[in-house]
C-alpha positions in Angstrom: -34.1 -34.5 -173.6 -33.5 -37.4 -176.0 -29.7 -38.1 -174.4 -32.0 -38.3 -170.8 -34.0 -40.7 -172.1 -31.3 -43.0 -174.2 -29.4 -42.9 -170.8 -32.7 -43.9 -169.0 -33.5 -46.3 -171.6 -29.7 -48.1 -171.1 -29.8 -48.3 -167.3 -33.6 -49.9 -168.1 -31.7 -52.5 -170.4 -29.4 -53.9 -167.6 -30.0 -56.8 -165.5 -28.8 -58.1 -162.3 -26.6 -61.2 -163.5 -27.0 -64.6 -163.6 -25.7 -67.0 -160.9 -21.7 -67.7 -161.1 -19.7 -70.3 -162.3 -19.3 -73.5 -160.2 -18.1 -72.7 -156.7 -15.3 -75.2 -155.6 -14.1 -75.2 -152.5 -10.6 -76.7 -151.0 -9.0 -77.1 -147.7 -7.1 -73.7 -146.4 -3.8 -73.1 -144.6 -4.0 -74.4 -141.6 -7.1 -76.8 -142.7 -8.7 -76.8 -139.8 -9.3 -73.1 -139.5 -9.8 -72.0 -143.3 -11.5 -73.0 -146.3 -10.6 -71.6 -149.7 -13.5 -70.6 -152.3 -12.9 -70.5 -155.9 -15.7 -69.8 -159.0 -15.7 -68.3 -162.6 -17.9 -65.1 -163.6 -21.0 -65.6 -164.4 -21.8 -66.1 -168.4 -24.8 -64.0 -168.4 -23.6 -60.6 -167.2 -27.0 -59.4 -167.7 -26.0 -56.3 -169.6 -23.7 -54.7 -167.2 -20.7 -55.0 -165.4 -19.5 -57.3 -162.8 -18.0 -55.5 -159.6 -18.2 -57.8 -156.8 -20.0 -61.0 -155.7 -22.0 -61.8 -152.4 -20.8 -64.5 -150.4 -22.8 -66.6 -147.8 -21.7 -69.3 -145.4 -24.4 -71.9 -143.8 -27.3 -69.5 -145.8 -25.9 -66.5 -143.8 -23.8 -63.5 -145.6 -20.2 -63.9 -145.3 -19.3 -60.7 -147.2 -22.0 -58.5 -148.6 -19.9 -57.3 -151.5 -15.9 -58.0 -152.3 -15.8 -54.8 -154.3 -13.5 -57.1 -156.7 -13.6 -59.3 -159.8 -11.4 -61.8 -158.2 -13.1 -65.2 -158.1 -11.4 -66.7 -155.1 -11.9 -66.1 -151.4 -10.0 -67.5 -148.2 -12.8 -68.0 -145.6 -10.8 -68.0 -141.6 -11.3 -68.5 -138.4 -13.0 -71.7 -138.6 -13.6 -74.5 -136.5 -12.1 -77.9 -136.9 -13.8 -80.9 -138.0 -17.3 -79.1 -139.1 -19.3 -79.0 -142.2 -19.6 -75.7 -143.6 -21.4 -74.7 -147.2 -21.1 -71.9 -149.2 -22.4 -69.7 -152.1 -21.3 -67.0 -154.2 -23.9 -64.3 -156.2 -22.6 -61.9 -158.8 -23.1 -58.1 -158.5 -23.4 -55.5 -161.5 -24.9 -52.3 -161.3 -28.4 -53.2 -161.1 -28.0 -55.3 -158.0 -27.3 -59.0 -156.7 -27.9 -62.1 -158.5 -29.1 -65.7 -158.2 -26.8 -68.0 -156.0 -24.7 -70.5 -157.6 -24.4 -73.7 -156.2 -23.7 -74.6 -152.7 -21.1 -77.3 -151.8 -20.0 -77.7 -148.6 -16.4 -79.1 -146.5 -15.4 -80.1 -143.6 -12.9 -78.4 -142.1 -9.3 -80.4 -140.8 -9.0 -81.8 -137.2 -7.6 -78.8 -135.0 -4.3 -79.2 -132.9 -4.5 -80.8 -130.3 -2.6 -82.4 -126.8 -3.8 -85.6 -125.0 -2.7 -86.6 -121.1 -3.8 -89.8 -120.8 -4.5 -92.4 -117.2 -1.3 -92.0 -115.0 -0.9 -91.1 -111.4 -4.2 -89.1 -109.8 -4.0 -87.5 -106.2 -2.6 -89.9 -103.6 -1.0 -92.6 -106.1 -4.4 -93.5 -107.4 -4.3 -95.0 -111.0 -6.8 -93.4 -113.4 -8.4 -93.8 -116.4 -9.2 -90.2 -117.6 -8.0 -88.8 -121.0 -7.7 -85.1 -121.0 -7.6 -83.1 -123.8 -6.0 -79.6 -124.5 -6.7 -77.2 -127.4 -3.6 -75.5 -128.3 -6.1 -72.6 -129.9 -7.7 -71.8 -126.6 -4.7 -72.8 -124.2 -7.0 -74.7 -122.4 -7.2 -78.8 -121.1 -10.4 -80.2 -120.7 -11.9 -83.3 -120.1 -12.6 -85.2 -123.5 -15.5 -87.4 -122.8 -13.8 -90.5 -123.2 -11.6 -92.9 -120.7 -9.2 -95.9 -121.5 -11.4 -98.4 -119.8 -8.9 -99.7 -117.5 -7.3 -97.5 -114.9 -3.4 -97.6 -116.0 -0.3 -95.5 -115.5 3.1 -95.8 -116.6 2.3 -96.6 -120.5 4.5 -95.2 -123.2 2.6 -93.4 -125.8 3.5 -92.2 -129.4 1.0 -91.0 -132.2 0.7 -91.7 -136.3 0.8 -89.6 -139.0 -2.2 -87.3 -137.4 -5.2 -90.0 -136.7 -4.1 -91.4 -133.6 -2.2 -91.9 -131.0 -0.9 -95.5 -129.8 -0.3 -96.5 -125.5 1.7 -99.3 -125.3 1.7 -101.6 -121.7 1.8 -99.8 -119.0 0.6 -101.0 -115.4 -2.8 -102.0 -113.7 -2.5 -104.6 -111.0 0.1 -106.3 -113.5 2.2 -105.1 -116.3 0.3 -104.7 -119.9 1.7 -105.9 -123.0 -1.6 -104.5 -124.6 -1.9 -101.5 -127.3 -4.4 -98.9 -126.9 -5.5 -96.7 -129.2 -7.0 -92.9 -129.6 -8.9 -91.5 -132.6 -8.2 -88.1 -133.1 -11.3 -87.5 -135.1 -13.6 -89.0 -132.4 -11.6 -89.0 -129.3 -13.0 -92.5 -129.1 -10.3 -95.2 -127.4 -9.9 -99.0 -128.3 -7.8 -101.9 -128.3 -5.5 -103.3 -131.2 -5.4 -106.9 -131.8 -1.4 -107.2 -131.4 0.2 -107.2 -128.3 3.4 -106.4 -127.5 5.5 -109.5 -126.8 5.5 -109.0 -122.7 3.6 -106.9 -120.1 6.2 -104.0 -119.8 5.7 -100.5 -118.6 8.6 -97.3 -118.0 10.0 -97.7 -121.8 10.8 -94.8 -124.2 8.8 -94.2 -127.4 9.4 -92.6 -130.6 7.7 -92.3 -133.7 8.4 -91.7 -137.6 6.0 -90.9 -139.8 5.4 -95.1 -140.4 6.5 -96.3 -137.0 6.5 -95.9 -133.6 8.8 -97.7 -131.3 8.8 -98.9 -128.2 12.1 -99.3 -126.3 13.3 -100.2 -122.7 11.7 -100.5 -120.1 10.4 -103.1 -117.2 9.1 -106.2 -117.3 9.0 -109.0 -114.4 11.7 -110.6 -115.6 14.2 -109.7 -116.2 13.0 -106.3 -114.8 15.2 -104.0 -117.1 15.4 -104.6 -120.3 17.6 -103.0 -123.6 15.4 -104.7 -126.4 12.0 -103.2 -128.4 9.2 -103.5 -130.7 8.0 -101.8 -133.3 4.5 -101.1 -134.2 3.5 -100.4 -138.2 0.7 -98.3 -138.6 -0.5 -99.4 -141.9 -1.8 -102.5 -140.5 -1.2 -102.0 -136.6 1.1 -105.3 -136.0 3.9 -105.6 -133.6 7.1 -107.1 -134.1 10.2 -107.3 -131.9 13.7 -105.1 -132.8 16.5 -107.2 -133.8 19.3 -104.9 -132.3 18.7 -103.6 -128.6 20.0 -100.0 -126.7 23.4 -99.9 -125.4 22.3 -100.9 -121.7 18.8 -102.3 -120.0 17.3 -100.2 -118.6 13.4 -98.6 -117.5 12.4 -95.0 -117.0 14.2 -93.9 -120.0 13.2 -91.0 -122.4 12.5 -90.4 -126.1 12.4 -87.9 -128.7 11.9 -87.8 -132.6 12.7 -85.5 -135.7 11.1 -87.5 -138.6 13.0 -85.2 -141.0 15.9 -87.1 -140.0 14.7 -90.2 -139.6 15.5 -90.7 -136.4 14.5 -91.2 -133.0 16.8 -91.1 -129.8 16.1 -92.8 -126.5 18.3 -91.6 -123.5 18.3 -91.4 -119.5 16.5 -93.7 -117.3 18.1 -96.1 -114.8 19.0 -100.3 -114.3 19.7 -102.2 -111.3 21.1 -100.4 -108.3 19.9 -98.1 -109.2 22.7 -96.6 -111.5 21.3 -93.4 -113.4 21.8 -93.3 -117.5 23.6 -90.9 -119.2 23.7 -92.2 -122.5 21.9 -91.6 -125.9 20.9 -94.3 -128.0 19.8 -93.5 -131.8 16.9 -95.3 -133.5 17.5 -95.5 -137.6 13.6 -95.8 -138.9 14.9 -97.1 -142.3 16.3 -100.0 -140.8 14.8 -100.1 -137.4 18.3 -100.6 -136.1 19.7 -98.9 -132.2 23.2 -97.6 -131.9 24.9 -96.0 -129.6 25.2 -92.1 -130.6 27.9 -89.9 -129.1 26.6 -87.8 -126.9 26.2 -87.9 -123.5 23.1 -86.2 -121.4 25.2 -83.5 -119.1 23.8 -85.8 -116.1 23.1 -88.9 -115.7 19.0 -88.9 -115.3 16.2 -91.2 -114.9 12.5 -90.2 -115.8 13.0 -87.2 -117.4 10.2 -86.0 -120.2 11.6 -86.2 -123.8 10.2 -83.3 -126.8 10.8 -82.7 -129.8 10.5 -79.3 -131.2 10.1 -78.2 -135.4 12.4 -81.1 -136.8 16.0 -79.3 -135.4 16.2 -80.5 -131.3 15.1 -82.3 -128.7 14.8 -81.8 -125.3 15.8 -83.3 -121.8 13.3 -82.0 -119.1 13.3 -82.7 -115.4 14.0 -86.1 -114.0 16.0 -87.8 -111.4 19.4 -87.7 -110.5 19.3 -89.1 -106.9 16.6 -86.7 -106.2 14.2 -84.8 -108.3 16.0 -81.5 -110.6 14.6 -78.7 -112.7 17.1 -78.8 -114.9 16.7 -78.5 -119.3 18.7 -79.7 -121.5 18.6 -79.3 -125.2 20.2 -81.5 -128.4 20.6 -80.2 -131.7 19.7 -83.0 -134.3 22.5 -82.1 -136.4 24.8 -82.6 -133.7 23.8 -85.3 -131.2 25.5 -82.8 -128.9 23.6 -82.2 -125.6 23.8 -78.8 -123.3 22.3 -77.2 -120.7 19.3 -74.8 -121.2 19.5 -71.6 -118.6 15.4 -72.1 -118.8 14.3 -74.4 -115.6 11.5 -76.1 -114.4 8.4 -74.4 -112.7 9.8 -77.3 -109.2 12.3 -80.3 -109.4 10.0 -82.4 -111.2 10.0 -86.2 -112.8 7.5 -88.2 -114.6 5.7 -85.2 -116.3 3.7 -86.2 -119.5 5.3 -84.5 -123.0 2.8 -83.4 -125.6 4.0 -80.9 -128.2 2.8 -79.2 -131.4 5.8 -78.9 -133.3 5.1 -77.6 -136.4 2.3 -74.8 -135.7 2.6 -73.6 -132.8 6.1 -73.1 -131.7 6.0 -74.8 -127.7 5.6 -78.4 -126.1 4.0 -78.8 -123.0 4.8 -81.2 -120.0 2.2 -82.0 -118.2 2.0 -82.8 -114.6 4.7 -84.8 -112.8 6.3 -86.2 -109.7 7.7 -83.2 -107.5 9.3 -84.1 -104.1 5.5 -85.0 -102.4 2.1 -86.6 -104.7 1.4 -85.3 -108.3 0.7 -82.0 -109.6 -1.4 -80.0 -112.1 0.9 -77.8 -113.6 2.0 -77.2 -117.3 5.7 -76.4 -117.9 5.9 -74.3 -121.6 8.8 -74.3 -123.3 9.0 -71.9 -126.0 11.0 -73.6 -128.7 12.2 -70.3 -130.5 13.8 -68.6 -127.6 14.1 -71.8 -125.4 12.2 -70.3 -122.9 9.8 -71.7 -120.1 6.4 -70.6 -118.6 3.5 -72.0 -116.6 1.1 -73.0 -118.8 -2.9 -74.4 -118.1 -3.4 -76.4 -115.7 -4.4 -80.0 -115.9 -7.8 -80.8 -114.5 -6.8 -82.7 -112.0 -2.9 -84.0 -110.5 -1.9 -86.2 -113.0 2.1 -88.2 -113.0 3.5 -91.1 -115.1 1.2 -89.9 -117.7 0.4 -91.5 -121.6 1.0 -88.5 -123.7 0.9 -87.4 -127.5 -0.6 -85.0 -129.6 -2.4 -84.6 -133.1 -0.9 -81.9 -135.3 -3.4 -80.4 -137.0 -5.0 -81.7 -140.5 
């Protein structure tokens, strides 16, 4: 009787335990999808032992008990660029504490693909920014529009909070710059300009930088020079060396590793079709001629990058439209030909790629033989592989594209 009641008496003594140390929270890996929780045990274990905590997200449980001592906690499958709050509660054995404090985070903008004015059915000129969500594999339409219908702009994005158009054509060539928050999808203007209305130019970007090279002007109507664009305080100036030959329609890609950027393809008076590959130094923003050659000479082709090793060479125009892909390893500057092929011969399809996370670029849209189309080439960057993708909204050509990465 009298060990029944001391054990009776003990349990009796025990209380649940008092609320937890201060609950910190920190972005996850990747941040737009998970938040990571960390706290100490609580000081007042109110006469028992600690064998879990209680965790709640936005005042509703997340886990009911973690069975563990651990104070951390990885909370996924969020959604990007919302507020969420959380608290943690100790458990002992005589039940669930009081809440410790509740601070809350906002989760990283999610990855995301842009196709921006171009070519609509029947030649029209548009205005419409679509947006895709690399999580869903779907495009929608964003909600907001450029303001001005335009095609044939050359786009390029910052170090993940926007993307930059530069010229591109109306009734008359642009020489302005427009820009796309990634955190709003809200567009604008930046006060520079670029020093002459000019549209059909290849872009590339470093983390800093983006350039602008090529491309056509009135006159002279193919040109070899370019501008750069610094993204600390968006001005434009004008590149001191120029590509190895005017010339419009031409291509870019980017490995920022590196720190490079390579324009190549496109096509001058004639017109004679481009071959050659012409390598952007970001340190010094000088052009050089590099050393290799695309397999065939090609105008209006779609330039991607891939993780930071290649590039890629897609579609175009020899003559008359081709399916072809062609691949170069950064290491190399050595160019060869993929055995994966467009969905049709195909030009002027808009490039937007997430390089890092998710392993494919998409080209969107583009010229076949007859009006625009909706559909999304895949390449698969770890088997060099292609598939049809999600479809544009509408037939889109001579596209604006870039892409946000993921925060």
């Amino acid at each position: 009787m009298s060990m029944f009641l001391s054990a009776v008496a003990g349990q009796g003594g025990v209380k649940v335990p008092g609320a937890p140390g201060t609950l910190s929270l920190a972005a996850g890996t990747p941040s737009y999808s998970a938040i990571n929780l960390s706290w100490s045990a609580p000081s007042d274990t109110g006469g028992g032992t600690i064998s879990g905590y209680r965790i709640k997200k936005d005042g509703s449980v997340l886990v009911a008990d973690t069975s563990s001592t651990g104070t951390t906690y990885t909370a996924t499958g969020l959604t990007g660029s919302t507020s969420y709050n959380f608290n943690v509660a100790a458990i002992n054995e005589k039940g669930t504490g009081a809440d410790g404090n509740t601070p809350s985070l906002t989760t990283g903008l999610s990855p995301a693909g842009y196709s921006c004015g171009g070519y609509g059915p029947s030649f029209s000129t548009v205005d419409t920014v679509y947006k895709y969500s690399f999580s869903g594999d779907s495009w929608s339409t964003s909600g907001s529009t450029l303001n001005e219908a335009v095609r044939g702009g050359m786009g390029a994005q910052n170090d993940g909070t926007a993307g930059y158009m530069f010229g591109g054509y109306t009734s008359a060539r642009r020489n302005t710059v427009k820009k796309l928050l990634f955190s709003s999808d809200a567009t604008s203007v930046i006060t520079a300009t670029m020093a002459q209305g000019r549209l059909y130019g290849g872009s590339v970007s470093s983390a800093t930088k983006a350039y602008q090279v090529g491309g056509n002007q009135s006159s002279p109507q193919f040109n070899s020079d370019g501008q750069v664009l610094l993204f600390s305080n968006e001005t434009i100036s004008t590149l001191s060396s120029m590509l190895s030959n005017a010339c419009q329609s031409n291509a870019g890609i980017s490995s920022i590793a590196d720190g490079y950027g390579w324009s190549f393809g496109g096509y001058y008076s004639g017109p004679t079709y481009v071959s050659k590959t012409d390598k952007v130094q970001f340190s010094n923003d000088t052009i050089s001629l590099d050393t290799g050659d695309i397999p065939s000479a090609v105008t209006s082709p779609t330039g991607m990058s891939n993780d930071g090793t290649a590039g890629y060479c897609l579609g175009g125009n020899d003559g008359s439209r081709v399916n072809t892909v062609f691949k170069m390893p950064f290491s190399s500057s050595t160019w060869s030909t993929l055995g994966a092929t467009l969905s049709v011969d195909l030009d002027s399809g808009g490039p937007t790629s997430i390089n890092l996370k998710d392993n494919f670029g998409l080209m969107c849209g583009g010229l076949p033989s007859s009006g625009s189309i909706s559909t999304t080439n895949k390449l698969t960057f770890s088997s060099d592989s292609r598939s049809t993708g999600a479809a544009l909204p509408a037939d889109r050509a001579v596209t604006y594209a870039f892409q946000n990465q993921g925060l």
